[in-house]
C-alpha positions in Angstrom: -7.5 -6.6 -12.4 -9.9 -9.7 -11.6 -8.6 -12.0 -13.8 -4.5 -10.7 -13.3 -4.4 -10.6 -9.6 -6.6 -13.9 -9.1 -7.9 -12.3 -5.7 -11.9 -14.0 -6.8 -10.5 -17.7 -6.3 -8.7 -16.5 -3.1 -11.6 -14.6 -1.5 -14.3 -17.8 -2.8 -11.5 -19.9 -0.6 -11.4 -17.8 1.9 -14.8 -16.4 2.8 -13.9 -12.6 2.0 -15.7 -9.8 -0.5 -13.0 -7.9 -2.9 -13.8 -4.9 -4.7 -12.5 -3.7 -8.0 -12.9 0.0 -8.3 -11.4 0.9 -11.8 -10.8 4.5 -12.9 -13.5 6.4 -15.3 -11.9 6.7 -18.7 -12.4 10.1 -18.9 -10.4 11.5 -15.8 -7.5 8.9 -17.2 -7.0 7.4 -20.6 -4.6 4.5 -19.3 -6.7 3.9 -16.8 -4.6 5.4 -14.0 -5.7 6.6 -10.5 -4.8 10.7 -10.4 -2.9 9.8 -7.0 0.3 12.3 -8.1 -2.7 15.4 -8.3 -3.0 17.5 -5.2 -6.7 17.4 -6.0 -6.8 13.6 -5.2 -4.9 13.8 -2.0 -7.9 14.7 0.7 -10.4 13.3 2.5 -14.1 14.4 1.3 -13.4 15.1 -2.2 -11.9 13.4 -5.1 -10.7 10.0 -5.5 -10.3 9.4 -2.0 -14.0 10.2 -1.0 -15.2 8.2 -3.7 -13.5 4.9 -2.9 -14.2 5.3 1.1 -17.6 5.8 0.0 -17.5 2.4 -1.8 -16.1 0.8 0.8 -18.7 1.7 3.1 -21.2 0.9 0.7 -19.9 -2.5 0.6 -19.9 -2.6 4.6 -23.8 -2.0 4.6 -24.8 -3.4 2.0 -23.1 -7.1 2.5 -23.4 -6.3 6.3 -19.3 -7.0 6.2 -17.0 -6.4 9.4 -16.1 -2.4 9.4 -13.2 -3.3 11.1 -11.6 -5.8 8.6 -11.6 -3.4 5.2 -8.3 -3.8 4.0 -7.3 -1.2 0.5 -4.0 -2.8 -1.9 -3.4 -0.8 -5.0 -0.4 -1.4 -7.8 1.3 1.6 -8.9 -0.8 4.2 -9.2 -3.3 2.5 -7.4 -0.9 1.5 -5.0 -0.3 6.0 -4.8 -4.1 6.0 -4.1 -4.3 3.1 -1.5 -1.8 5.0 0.6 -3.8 8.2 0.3 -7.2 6.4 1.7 -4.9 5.1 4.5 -3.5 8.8 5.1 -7.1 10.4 4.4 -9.3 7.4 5.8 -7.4 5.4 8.4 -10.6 5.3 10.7 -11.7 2.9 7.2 -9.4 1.0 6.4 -7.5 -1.4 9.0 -4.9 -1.8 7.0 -3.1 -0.9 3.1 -0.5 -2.9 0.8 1.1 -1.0 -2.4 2.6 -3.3 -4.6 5.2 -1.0 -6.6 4.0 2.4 -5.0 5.1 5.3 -3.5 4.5 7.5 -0.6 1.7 10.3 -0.1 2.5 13.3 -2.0 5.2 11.8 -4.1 4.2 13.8 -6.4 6.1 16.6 -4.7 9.6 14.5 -5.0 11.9 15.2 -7.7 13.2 12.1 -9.3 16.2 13.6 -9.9 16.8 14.9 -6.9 14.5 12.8 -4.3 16.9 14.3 -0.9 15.3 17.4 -1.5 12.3 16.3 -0.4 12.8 13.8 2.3 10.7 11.4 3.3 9.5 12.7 6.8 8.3 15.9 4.6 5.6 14.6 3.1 5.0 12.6 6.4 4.0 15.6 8.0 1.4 15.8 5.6 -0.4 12.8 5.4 -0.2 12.8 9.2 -2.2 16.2 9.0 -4.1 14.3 6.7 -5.6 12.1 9.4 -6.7 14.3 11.9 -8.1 13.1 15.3 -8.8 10.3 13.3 -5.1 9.0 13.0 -3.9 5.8 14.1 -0.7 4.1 12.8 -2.3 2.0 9.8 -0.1 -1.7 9.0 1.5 -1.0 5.8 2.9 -3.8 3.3 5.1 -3.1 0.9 5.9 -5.3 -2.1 8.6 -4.1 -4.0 10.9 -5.6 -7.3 14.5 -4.9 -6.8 15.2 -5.2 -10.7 11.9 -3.0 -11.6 12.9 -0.9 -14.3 9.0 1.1 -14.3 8.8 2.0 -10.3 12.3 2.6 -9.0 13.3 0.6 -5.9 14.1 4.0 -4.4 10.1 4.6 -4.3 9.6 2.3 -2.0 12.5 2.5 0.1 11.2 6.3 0.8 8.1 4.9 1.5 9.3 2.4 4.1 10.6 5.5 6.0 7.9 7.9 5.2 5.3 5.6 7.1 7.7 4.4 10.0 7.3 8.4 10.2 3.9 8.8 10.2 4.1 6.5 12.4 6.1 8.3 14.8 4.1 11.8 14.4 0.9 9.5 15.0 2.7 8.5 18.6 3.4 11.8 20.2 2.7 14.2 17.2 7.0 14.4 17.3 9.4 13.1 14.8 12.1 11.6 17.6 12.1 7.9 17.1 10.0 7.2 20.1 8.2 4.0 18.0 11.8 2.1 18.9 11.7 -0.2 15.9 13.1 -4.1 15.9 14.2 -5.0 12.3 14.8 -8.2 11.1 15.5 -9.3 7.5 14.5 -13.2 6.2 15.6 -14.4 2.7 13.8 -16.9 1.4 15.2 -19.0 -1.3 14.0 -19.6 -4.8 11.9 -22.8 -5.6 10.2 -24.0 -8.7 8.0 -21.3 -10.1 9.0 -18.9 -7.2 11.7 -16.2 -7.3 14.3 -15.4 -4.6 13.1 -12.9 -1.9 13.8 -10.4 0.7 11.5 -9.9 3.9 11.9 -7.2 5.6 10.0 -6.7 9.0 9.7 -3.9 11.3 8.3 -4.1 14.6 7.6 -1.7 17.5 5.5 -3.9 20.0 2.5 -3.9 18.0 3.4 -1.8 15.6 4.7 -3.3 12.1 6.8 -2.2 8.9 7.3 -5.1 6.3 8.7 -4.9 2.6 8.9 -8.2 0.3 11.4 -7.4 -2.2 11.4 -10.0 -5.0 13.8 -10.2 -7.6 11.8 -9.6 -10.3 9.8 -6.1 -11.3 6.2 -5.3 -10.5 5.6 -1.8 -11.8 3.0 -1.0 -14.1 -0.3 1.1 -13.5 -3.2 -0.1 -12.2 -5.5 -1.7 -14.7 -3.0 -1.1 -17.0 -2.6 -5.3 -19.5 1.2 -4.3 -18.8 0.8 -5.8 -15.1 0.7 -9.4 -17.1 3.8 -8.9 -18.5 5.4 -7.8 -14.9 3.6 -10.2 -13.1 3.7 -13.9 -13.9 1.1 -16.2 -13.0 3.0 -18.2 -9.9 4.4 -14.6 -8.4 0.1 -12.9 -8.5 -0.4 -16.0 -6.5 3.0 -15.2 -4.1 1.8 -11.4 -4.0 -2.0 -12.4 -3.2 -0.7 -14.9 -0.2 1.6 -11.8 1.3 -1.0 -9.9 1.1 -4.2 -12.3 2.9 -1.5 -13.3 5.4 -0.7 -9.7 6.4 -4.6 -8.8 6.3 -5.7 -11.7 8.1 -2.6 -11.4 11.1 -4.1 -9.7 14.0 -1.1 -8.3 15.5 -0.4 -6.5 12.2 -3.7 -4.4 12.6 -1.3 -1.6 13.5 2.0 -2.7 11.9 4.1 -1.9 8.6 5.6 -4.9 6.6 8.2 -3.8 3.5 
């Protein structure tokens, strides 16, 4: 992932520490974070417990900010970044999945996704939380044409944190976040696709989705995310994803 998301150059730039936790080989022969197994879905165990635990390594050892530790996954990382954010939001300020889904997506049948709607499994990683829970940003980055991680995926995400985000408020589903939308399209440009912005805001409280036109589904790790990802749109998905980190207002917001 070093060399296909470019983040070393950006954070040398920048001034910021990036981690590159990569799955043990024998919990996943492609490489893949278990984010679709109940197991991984929980705060002190699993997967989960062992990539807060780096994080706060990090914190201590590099005496970083605790407050500006900031998780993006792709896929199935992008599965397991929105897990830490469900199970570790007093951690991590705030959580970008690039071609992801919700938590416990695993419980949503792909041929039948209305069965389970999104505020379902809401419920859950709201529980999740705890007294810990605060409405975490969330960016979403999302290819309309991307034939691995159906656009659907992160549509259901979009609502499934706007209602966390609303259980997080007054532990009620009932719309009290109020939520201004407003959609930007920015035009193609030499070595840059056509996109879709997406912003939702509720005073300080944001939902934003950039929906390029091209795909960006693969697994984490996985030398497939070359082929989805060309060189000029890992430096457009790295740039969405400092701006959103480095925006204070967006410490509590969700970007699609």
């Amino acid at each position: 992932m070093k060399s296909t998301t470019q983040f070393n150059s950006l954070a040398d730039r920048e001034g910021f520490i990036v981690v590159y936790p990569t799955q043990r080989m024998f919990r996943s022969a492609i490489n893949c974070w278990n984010s679709a197994d109940p197991r991984e879905q929980h705060r002190y165990s699993g997967e989960p417990a062992l990539l807060a635990g780096v994080a706060r390594q990090v914190v201590e050892e590099y005496n970083a900010d605790p407050a500006q530790v900031h998780v993006a996954g792709a896929s199935s990382g992008a599965g397991t970044a929105v897990i830490l954010a469900a199970t570790y939001p007093d951690i991590f300020a705030t959580v970008t999945s690039i071609a992801g889904g919700e938590y416990g997506l695993n419980q949503v049948n792909p041929n039948d996704p209305d069965s389970t709607p999104p505020d379902y499994t809401a419920r859950q990683a709201w529980s999740q939380m705890g007294d810990r829970a605060r409405q975490v940003p969330l960016l979403v980055i999302q290819g309309e044409e991307d034939a691995v991680v159906p656009p659907l995926v992160a549509t259901r995400l979009v609502a499934h944190w706007t209602a966390v985000g609303d259980f997080v408020d007054d532990g009620l589903l009932n719309d009290s976040l109020n939520l201004i939308e407003k959609t930007t399209t920015v035009p193609s440009e030499q070595s840059r696709h056509s996109y879709t912005h997406h912003h939702h805001r509720a005073g300080w409280y944001v939902c934003r989705r950039v929906v390029p036109r091209r795909g960006y589904g693969t697994c984490l790790a996985r030398s497939c995310w070359r082929r989805h990802l060309h060189r000029s749109r890992r430096s457009r998905c790295q740039c969405h994803d400092l701006e959103f980190c480095q925006a204070p207002s967006e410490r509590n917001s969700i970007r699609i």
